[in-house]
C-alpha positions as CSV (number, residue, x, y, z in Angstrom):
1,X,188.9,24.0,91.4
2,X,191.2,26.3,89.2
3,X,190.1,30.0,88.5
4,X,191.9,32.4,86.2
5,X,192.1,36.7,87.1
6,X,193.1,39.4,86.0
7,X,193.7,43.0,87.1
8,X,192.5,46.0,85.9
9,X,194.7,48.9,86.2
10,X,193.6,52.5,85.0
11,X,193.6,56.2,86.4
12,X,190.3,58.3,87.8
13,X,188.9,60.3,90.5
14,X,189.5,58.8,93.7
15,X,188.1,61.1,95.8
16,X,186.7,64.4,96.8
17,X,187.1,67.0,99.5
18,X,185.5,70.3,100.2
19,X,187.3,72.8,102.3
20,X,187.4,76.8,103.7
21,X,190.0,79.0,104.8
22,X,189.7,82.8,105.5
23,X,192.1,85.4,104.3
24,X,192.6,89.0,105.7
25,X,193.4,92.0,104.6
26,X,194.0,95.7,106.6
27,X,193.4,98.9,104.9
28,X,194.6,102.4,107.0
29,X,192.4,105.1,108.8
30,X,192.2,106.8,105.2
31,X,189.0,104.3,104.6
32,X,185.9,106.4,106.4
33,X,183.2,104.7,104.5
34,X,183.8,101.6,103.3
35,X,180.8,101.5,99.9
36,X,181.9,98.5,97.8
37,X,184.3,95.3,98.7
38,X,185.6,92.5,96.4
39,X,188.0,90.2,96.3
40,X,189.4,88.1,93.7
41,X,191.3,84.6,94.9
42,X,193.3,83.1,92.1
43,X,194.9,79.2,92.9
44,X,198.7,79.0,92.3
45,X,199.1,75.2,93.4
46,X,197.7,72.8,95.2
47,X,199.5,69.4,96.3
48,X,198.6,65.8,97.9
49,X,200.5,65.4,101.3
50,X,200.5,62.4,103.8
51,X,196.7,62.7,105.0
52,X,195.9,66.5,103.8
53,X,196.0,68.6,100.7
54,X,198.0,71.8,100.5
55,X,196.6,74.3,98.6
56,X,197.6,77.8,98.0
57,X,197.1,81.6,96.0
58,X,197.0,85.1,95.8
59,X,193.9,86.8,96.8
60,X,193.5,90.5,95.3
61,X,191.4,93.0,97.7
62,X,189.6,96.2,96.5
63,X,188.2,98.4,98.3
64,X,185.8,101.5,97.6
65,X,185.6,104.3,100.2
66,X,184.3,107.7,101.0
67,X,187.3,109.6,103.1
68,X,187.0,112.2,105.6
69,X,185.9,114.6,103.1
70,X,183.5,112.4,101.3
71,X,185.7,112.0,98.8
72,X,185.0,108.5,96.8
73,X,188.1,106.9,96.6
74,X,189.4,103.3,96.1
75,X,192.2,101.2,97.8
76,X,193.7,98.0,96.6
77,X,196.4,95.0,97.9
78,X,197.7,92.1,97.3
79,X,197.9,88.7,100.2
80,X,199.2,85.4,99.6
81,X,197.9,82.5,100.9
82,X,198.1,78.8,102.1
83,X,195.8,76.4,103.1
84,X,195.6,73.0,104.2
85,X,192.5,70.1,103.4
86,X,192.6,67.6,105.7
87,X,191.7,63.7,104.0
88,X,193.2,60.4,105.7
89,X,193.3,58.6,102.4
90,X,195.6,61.3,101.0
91,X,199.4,60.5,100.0
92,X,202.0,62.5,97.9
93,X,201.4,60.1,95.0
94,X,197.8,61.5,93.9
95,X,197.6,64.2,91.8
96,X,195.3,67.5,93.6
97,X,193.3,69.4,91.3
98,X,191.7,72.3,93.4
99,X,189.3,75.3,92.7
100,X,188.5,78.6,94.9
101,X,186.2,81.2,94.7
102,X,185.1,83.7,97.2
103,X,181.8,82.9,99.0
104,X,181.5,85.8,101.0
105,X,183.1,88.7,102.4
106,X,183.2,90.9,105.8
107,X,184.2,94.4,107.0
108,X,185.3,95.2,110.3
109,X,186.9,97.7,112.1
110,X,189.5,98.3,114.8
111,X,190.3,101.0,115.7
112,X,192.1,103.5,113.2
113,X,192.3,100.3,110.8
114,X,189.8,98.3,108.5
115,X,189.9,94.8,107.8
116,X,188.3,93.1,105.0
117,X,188.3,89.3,105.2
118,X,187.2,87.0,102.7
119,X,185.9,83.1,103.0
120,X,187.5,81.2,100.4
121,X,185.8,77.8,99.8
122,X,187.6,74.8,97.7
123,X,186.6,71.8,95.8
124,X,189.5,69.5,95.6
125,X,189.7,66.3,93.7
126,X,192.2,63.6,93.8
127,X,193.1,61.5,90.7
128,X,195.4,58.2,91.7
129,X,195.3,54.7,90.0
130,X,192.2,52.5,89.8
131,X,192.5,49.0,90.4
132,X,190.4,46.0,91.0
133,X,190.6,41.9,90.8
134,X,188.0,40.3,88.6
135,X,187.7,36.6,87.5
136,X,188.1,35.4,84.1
137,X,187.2,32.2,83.6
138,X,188.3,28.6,85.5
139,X,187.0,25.5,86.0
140,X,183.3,27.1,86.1
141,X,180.7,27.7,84.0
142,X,180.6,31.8,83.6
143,X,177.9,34.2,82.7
144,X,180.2,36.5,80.9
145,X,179.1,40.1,80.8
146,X,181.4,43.1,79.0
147,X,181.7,46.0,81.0
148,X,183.1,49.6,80.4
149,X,184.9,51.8,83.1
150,X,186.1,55.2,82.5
151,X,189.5,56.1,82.4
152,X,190.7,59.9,83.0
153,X,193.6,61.6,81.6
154,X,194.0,65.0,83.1
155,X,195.4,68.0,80.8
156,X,195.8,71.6,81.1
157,X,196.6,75.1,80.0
158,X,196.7,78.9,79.9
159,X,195.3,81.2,77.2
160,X,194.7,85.2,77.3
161,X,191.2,86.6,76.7
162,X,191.1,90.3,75.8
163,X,188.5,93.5,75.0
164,X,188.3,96.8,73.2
165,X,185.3,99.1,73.9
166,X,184.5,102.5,74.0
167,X,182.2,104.1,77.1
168,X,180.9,107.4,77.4
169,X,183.4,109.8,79.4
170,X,184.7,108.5,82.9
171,X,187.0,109.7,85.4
172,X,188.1,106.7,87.1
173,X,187.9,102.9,87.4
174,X,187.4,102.1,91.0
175,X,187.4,97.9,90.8
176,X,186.4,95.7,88.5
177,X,185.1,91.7,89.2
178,X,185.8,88.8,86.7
179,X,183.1,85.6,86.6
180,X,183.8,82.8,84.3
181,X,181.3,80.7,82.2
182,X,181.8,78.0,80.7
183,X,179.3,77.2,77.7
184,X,181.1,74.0,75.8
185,X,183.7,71.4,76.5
186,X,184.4,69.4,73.3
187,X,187.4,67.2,71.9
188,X,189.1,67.1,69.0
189,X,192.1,65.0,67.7
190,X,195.3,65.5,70.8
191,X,192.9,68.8,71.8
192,X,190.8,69.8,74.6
193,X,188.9,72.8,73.4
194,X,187.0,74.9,76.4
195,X,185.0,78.1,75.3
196,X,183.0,80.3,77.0
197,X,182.9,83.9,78.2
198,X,184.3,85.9,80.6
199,X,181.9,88.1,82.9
200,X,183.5,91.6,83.2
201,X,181.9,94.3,85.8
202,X,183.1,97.6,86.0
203,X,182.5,100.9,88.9
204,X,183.9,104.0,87.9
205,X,183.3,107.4,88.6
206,X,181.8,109.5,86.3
207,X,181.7,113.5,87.5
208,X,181.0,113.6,91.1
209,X,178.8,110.0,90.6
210,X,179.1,106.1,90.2
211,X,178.5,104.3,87.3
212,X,178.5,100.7,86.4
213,X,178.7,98.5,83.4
214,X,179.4,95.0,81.9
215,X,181.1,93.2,78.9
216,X,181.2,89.6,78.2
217,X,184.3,88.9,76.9
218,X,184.1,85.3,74.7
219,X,187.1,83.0,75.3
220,X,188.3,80.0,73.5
221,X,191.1,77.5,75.0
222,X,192.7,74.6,73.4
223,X,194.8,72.5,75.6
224,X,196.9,69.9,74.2
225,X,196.0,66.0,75.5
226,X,197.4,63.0,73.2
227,X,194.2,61.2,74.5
228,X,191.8,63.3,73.0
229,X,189.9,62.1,70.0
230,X,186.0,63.5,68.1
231,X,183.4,62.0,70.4
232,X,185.5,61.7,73.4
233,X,183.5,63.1,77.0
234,X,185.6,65.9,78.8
235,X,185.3,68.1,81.5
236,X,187.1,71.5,82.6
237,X,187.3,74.5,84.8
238,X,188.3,77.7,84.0
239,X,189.5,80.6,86.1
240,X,191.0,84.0,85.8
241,X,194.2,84.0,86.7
242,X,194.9,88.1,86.5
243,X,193.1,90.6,84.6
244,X,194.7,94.0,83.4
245,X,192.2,97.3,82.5
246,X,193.5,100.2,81.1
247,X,191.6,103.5,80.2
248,X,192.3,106.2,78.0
249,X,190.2,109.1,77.9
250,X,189.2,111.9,75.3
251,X,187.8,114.7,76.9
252,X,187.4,116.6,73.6
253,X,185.0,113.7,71.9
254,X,183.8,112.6,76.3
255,X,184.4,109.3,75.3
256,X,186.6,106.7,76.9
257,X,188.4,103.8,75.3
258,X,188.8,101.1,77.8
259,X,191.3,97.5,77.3
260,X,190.8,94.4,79.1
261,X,193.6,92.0,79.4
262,X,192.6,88.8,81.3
263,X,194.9,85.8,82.2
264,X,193.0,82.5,82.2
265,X,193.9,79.0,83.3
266,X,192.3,75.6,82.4
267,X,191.9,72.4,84.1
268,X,190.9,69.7,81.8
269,X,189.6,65.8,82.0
270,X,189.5,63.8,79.3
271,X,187.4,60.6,79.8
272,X,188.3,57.3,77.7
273,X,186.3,54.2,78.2
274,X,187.5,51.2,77.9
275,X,186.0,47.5,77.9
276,X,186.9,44.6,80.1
277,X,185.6,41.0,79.6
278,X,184.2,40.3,83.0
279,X,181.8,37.3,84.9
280,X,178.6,38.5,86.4
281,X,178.2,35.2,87.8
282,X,179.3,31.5,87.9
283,X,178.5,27.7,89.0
284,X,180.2,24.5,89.1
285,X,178.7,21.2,87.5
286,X,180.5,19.3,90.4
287,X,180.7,21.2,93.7
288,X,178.8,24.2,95.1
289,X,180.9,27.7,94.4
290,X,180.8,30.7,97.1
291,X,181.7,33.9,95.2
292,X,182.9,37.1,96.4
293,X,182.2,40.6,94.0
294,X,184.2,43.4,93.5
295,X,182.3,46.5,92.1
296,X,184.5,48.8,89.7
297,X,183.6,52.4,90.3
298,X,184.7,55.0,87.8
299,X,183.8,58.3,87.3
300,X,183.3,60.8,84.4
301,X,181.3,63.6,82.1
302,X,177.8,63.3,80.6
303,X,176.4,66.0,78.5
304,X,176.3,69.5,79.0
305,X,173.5,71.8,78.6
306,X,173.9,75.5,78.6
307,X,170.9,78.2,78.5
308,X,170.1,81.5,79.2
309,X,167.1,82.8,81.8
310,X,165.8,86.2,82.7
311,X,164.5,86.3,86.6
312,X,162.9,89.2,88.1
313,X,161.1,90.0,91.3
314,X,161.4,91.7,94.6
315,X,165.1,91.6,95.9
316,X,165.9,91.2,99.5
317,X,168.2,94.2,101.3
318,X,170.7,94.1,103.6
319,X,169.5,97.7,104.6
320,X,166.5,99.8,103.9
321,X,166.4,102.2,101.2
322,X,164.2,105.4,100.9
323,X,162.2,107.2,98.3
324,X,164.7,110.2,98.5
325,X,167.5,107.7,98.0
326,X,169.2,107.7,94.5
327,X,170.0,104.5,92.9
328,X,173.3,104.9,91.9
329,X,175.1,101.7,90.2
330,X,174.9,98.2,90.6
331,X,178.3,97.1,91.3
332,X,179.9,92.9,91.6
333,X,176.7,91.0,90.1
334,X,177.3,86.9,90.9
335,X,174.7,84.2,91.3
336,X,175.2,80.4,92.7
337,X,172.4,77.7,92.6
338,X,172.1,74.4,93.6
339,X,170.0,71.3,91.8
340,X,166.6,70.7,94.3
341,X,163.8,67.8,94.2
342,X,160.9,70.5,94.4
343,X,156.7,69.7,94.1
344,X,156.7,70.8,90.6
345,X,160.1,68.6,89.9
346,X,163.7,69.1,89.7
347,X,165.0,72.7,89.4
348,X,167.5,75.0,89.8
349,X,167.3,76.7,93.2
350,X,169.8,79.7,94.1
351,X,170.0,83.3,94.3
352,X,171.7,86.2,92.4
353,X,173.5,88.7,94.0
354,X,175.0,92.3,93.4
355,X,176.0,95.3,95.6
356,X,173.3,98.5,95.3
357,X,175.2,102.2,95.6
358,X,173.0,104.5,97.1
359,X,173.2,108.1,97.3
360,X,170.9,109.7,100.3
361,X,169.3,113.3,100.2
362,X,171.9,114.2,102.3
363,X,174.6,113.7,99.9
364,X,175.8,110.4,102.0
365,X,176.8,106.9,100.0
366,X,176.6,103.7,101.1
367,X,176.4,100.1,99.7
368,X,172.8,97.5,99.9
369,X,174.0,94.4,99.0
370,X,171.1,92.9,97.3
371,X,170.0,89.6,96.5
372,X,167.3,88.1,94.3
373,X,166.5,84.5,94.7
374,X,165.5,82.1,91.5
375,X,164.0,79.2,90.7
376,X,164.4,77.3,87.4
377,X,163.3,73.9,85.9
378,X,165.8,71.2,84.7
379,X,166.2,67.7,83.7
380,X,169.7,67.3,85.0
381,X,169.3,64.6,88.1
382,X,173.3,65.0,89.1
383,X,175.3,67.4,87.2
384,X,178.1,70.2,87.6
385,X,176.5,73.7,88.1
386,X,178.0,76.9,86.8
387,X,175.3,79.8,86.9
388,X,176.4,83.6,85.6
389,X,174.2,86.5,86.8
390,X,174.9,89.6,84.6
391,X,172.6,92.8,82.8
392,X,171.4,93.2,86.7
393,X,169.5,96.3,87.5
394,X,167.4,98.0,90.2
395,X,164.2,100.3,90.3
396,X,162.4,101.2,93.1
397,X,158.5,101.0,92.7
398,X,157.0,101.6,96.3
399,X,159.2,102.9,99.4
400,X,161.7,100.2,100.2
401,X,161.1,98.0,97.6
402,X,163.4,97.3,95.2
403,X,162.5,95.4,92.0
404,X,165.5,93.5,90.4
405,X,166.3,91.6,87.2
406,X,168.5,89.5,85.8
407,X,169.7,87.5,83.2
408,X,171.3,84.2,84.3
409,X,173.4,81.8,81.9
410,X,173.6,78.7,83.3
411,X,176.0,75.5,82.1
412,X,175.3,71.8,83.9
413,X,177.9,69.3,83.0
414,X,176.0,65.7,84.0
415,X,178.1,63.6,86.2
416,X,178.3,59.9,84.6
417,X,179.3,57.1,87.4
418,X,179.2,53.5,86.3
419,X,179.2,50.4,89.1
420,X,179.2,47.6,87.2
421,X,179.5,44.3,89.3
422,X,181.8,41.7,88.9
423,X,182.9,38.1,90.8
424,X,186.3,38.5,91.6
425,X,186.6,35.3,93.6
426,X,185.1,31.8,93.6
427,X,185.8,29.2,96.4
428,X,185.0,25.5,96.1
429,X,182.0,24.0,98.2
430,X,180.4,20.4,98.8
431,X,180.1,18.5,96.0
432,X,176.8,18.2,94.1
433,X,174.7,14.6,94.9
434,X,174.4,13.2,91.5
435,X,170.8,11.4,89.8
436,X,171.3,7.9,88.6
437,X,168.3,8.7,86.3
438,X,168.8,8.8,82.8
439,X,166.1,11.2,82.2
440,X,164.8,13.9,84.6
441,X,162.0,16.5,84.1
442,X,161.4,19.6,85.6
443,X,158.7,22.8,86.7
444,X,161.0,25.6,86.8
445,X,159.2,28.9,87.6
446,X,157.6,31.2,84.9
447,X,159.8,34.2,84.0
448,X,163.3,32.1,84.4
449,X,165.6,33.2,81.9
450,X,168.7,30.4,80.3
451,X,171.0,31.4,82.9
452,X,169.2,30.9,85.8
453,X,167.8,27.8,84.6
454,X,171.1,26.4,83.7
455,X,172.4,27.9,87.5
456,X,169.6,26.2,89.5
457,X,170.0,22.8,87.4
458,X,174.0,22.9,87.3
459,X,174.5,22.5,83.6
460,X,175.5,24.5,81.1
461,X,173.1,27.1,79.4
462,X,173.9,25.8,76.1
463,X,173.6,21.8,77.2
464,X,170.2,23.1,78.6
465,X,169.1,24.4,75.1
466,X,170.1,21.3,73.2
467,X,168.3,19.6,75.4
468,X,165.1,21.5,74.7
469,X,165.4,22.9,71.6
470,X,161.7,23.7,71.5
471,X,161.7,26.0,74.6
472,X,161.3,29.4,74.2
473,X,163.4,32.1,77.3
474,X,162.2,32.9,79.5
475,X,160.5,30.2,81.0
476,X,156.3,30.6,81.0
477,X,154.1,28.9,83.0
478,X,153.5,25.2,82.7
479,X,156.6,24.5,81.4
480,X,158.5,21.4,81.4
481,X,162.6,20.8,81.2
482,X,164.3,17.7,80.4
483,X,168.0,16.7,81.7
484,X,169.3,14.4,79.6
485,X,172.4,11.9,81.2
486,X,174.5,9.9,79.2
487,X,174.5,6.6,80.8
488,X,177.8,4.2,80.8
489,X,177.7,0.4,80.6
């Protein structure tokens, strides 16, 4: 028995690794207080190795601090870094696409000195080439079923973001934290196009106090990709690669003028899908067939929804805070969420964060990081999640209570994952015992469709339905089929 294959050759995700590493930084006995912390990790590179993924960056600490004198002052510095993933199906010949952000960050001190580390988690994928063996056709009657897999073609690019605005008189910028969102994802003819906004928080001092504020800075990318066309499914991820603030003050008018220059790369997927003729399944008029499958995983983007929600309640401290205490600024707002099976359905389960400045009756500062769980409802089953938590603020209601809001924009990107399955080899059995009958008649069961009539009688589906032309598929009860043989002489 002859078969016919082919081989299907295309380029995808071939797999996925999550991964931490923790970066340190030391700040001099000049830090007495430490108030506020952040630290922003930017990805340089990241490269596929013999059974592990190098990946490495810059990660940019600040640092806000009373001194001695209770002075509020601010500290910042610069550490490169390098990291390796560990994955035993890794080789140099994949292609790493990695991205970091800061999950969370400590304080310690020894001795004279401060040290602020930061845990930096990473979601790496690997793109390689795809292939698989499927059958074609042969010396077999074949149920012949088109199928699509998904082919990627990964793109990227830079582009600048930037910000004018006007405040009300400050003295100082102490830190500022960048969060991206990313609203659409769209193609157009050789273009990626990515837009969004860009989250920007600022603490500054303002007279002897803190003060905070936000601006969301809109972005819009377009990264070049020869295999982007209207209609095609993408994905991307966007991060800040530096951002600039310069302020210039007018003491005469007490305004400030404040520019924002931020750097931004892009990451971008472009999903094609293509169609191959493949066999769901096969039989042999003369011989029984043993066949083997292959099943053609491939991986790419669904639709994305973005939408805005306003959460408030009572937010969970890190310290306690009194009646007498003043609420000075909320400083380094962010928000992560995961999708959740629930009792009332699927949702969107997470918690948005931010750091509360405090000024005591005894003139002392401190920082209450604060954190405000949420719970929203969505339709998304498996999907990308990208939540922004910005316009947070405080008030405090009854002693040590603190009521928060906050207004969350939140983008899923659906993950799309087809499996179809397909015979990729067929080996020859013992031959079928033939009738002598001219004529045979059978029961088959109700609810049989063509094919698996034709299969369980070994003819074809289209000698079958000649032969009852009258029969209507699938097959109800009480039905009869006739065989018809030719008969030599």
């Amino acid at each position: 028995m002859e078969t016919q294959k082919e081989t299907f050759r295309g380029y995808g995700k071939v797999g996925e690794i999550a991964a931490q590493t923790a970066v340190e930084c030391r700040f001099g006995q000049e830090v007495e207080t430490v108030l506020c912390v952040h630290c922003a990790a930017a990805l340089t590179g990241a490269e596929a190795e013999n059974g592990e993924v190098k990946y490495y960056g810059k990660a940019h600490f600040s640092v806000v601090y009373e001194d001695a004198e209770k002075r509020v002052c601010r500290a910042e510095k610069g550490v490169e870094w390098t990291a390796r993933a560990a994955c035993e199906n890794c080789f140099p010949a994949l292609a790493a696409r990695a991205c970091v952000a800061v999950e969370n960050t400590a304080v310690r001190r020894e001795g004279a000195s401060v040290f602020v580390t930061a845990l930096l988690g990473a979601d790496i994928s690997l793109y390689g080439e795809q292939s698989f063996e499927y059958l074609t056709g042969g010396d077999l009657i074949v149920k012949r079923e088109p199928v699509k897999v998904i082919v990627a073609h990964l793109c990227g690019g830079a582009a600048e973001a930037e910000d004018e605005f006007e405040t009300e008189y400050i003295g100082d910028i102490l830190l500022h934290g960048e969060k991206v969102h990313l609203s659409s994802v769209n193609c157009e003819t050789g273009i990626l196009r990515a837009e969004g906004e860009v989250s920007l928080g600022i603490l500054a001092l303002k007279g002897e106090g803190l003060v905070s504020f936000e601006r969301l800075v809109p972005f819009n990318i377009e990264i070049p990709c020869d295999s982007a066309a209207f209609g095609c499914a993408a994905s991307a991820r966007v991060s800040v690669a530096d951002a600039v603030l310069r302020a210039e003050a007018d003491e005469e008018k007490g305004k400030c003028t404040v520019r924002a220059e931020i750097a931004l790369m892009a990451d971008g997927c472009v999903y094609e899908e293509t169609e191959i003729d493949g066999i769901a399944d096969a039989f042999s008029e003369e011989c029984a067939v043993s066949l083997a499958y292959t099943v053609a995983e491939s991986a790419g983007a669904g639709e994305r929804t973005a939408f805005t929600e306003r959460v408030s309640g009572k937010a969970a401290l890190s310290s306690p805070v009194a009646f007498s205490d003043t609420l000075e600024a909320v400083a380094l707002q962010r928000a992560e969420g995961n999708l959740a099976n629930t009792p009332e359905g699927r949702r969107l389960e997470g918690v948005a964060m931010a750091t509360l400045l405090v000024r005591g009756a005894d003139g002392e500062r401190r920082g209450v990081e604060m954190s405000l769980p949420f719970s929203v409802p969505v339709t998304a089953e498996d999907a990308e999640v990208s939540v922004l938590a910005c316009g947070m603020s405080a008030r405090q209601r009854q002693e040590g209570e603190i009521d928060a809001e906050a207004t969350l924009k939140i983008s899923l990107c659906e993950r799309r994952k087809l499996s179809p399955k397909l015979v990729c080899k067929a080996e020859a059995g013992e031959p079928i015992a033939r009738s002598d009958s001219a004529i045979s008649v059978y029961i088959p069961r109700a609810g049989d469709g063509l094919w698996e009539l034709a299969k369980s009688l070994k003819r074809s589906p289209e000698e079958v339905a000649a032969s009852n032309p009258d029969t209507e598929f699938p097959i109800k009860e009480g039905q009869r089929v006739i065989v018809y043989r030719k008969k030599s002489f």
